[in-house]
N, C-alpha and C positions, 0 to 999 in steps of 0.2 A: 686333328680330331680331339675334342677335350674327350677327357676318361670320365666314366660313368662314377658314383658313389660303390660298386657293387662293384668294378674292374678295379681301383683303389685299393678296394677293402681285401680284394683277391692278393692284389699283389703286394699289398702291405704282409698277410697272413703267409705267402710263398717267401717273400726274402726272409719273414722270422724264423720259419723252417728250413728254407736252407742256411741261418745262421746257426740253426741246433744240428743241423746234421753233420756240421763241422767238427763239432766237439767230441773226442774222443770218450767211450767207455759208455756213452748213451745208448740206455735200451730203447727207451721212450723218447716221442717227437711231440711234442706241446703242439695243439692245433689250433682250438678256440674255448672260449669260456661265454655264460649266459646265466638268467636269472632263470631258476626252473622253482615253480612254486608245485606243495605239495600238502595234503594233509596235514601235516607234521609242521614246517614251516616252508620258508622261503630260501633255497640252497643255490650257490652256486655252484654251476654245472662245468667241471673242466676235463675235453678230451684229449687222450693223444691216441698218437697211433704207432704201434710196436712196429721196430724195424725189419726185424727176420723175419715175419709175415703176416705185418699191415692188420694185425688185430687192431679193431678200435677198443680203446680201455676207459674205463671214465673215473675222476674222481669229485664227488658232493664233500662243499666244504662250508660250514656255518659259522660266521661270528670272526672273530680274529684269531687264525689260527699261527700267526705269524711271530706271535709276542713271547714266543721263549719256552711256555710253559707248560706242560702235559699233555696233550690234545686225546681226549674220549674217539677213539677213531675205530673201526669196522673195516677187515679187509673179504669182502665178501665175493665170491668164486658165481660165473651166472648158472641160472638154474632156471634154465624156460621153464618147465614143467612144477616148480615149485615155487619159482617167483612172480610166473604170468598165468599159468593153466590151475594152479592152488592145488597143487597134488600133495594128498596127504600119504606120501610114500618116507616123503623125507622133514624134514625141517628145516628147511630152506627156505621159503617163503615167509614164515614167520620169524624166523629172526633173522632176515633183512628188516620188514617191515618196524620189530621192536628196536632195532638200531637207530633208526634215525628215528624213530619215536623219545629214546634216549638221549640223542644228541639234539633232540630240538626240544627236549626239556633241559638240558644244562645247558642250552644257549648259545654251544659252541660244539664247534668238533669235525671229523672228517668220515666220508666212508667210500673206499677204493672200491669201486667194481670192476671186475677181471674176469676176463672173457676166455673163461676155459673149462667149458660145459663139461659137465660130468665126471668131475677130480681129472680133467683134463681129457679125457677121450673121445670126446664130441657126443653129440644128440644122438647122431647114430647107434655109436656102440652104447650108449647111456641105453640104449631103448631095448638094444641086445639083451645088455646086462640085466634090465626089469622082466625080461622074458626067462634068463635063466633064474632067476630071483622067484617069478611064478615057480620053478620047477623043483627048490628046494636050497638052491644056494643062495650062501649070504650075500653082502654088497663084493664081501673082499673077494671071493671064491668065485664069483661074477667075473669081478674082471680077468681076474688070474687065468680062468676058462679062455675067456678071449685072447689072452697073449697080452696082456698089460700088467703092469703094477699097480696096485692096493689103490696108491695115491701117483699123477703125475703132476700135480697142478706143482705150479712156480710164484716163485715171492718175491723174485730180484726186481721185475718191473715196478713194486712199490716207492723204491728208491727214487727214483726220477720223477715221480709224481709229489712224494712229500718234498723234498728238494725245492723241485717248482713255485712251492704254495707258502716254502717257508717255515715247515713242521717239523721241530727238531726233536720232539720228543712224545710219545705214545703211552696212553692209557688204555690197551689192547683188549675191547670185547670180545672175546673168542672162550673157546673149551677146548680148542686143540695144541697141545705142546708143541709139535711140528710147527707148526705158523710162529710160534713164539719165540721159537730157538731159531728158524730159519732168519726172520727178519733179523733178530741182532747178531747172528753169525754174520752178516752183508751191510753192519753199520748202524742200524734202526735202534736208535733208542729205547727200549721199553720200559717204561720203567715203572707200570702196572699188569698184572692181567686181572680184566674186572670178565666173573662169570658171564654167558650167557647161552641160559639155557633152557630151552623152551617146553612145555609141559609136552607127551607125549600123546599118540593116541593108539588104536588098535590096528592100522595100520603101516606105520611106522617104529613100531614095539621092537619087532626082531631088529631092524636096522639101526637102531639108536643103540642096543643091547653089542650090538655088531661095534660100532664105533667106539663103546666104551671097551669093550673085550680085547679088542683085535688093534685096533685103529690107539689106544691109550687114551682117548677122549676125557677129559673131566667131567664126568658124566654123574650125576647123586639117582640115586633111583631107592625107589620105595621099599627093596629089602632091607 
């Protein structure tokens, strides 16, 4: 029986992943890549899927990120409620959005999306925490209530993502120290951090205030 174009493509895609699974010290499993067009411009789209448990993780990459030199890159944590529902509780949403707004105005660059809702505690307890948040506590004091730490989220899976694309050096849009010290403690070259920080509103006021207090956030505010 001849093979179909679509039984091929399967099992061209199965033996590349079990040739990654071979290799020792890999978090991430390379799956497939795609042209995904956006507002902003035309990215390519590359998943893997995390070994310890099968998270899909993605990362958008523009222009040549291959050639050596800096890459303007975005490691951003998913945030249904701030990146798909536009909740103005946090700032999540908008600076995704300004990221690749940025990287598709310099014409080049990367940005990791990492599937671990709610500094890592899932939707669920994200939706806890907004309900003790109603009651008087901050972000941190939220989780802490629930049996969690402040921050769980992880940075080592970026490693195998930039590896894959070629990216040997970082021009880090972020405000948070933690992300910046974590990546190059695990290898990651950084060898900028460019601000990014989004104007605030009266909903999100206490918790911005929360991340620069508590959290060490690089945060400028109007006092």
């Amino acid at each position: 029986m001849q093979s179909t174009p679509d039984a091929a493509l399967a099992s061209e895609s199965g033996s590349a992943l079990a040739a990654q699974q071979a290799k020792p010290g890999v978090l991430l499993d390379y799956v497939s890549s795609s042209r995904l067009p956006t507002p902003w411009a035309v990215f390519q789209i590359h998943v893997f899927v995390e070994r310890s448990n099968q998270k899909e993780h993605v990362l958008l990459t523009l222009g040549d990120v291959a050639d050596g030199h800096p890459v303007l890159a975005r490691v951003h944590s998913e945030c249904l409620t701030g990146d798909a529902l536009f909740s103005l509780r946090c700032d999540c949403g908008p600076q995704l959005q300004l990221a690749l707004e940025r990287i598709a105005t310099a014409g080049r660059g990367a940005l990791m999306y990492l599937r671990q809702e709610g500094r890592g505690i899932g939707l669920v307890n994200k939706i806890r925490a907004y309900k003790l948040q109603d009651q008087g506590a901050d972000t941190v004091e939220a989780n802490e209530k629930l049996g969690f730490p402040a921050d769980m989220r992880r940075y080592d899976i970026c490693k195998d993502m930039l590896e894959h694309v070629g990216i040997q050096k970082l021009r880090l849009m972020t405000n948070n120290p933690r992300k910046v010290k974590t990546l190059q403690d695990i290898g990651i070259d950084v060898v900028e951090r460019v601000p990014h920080q989004i104007e605030g509103n009266p909903f999100n006021e206490a918790y911005l205030n929360t991340k620069r207090l508590r959290l060490g956030h690089w945060l400028e505010t109007d006092e």
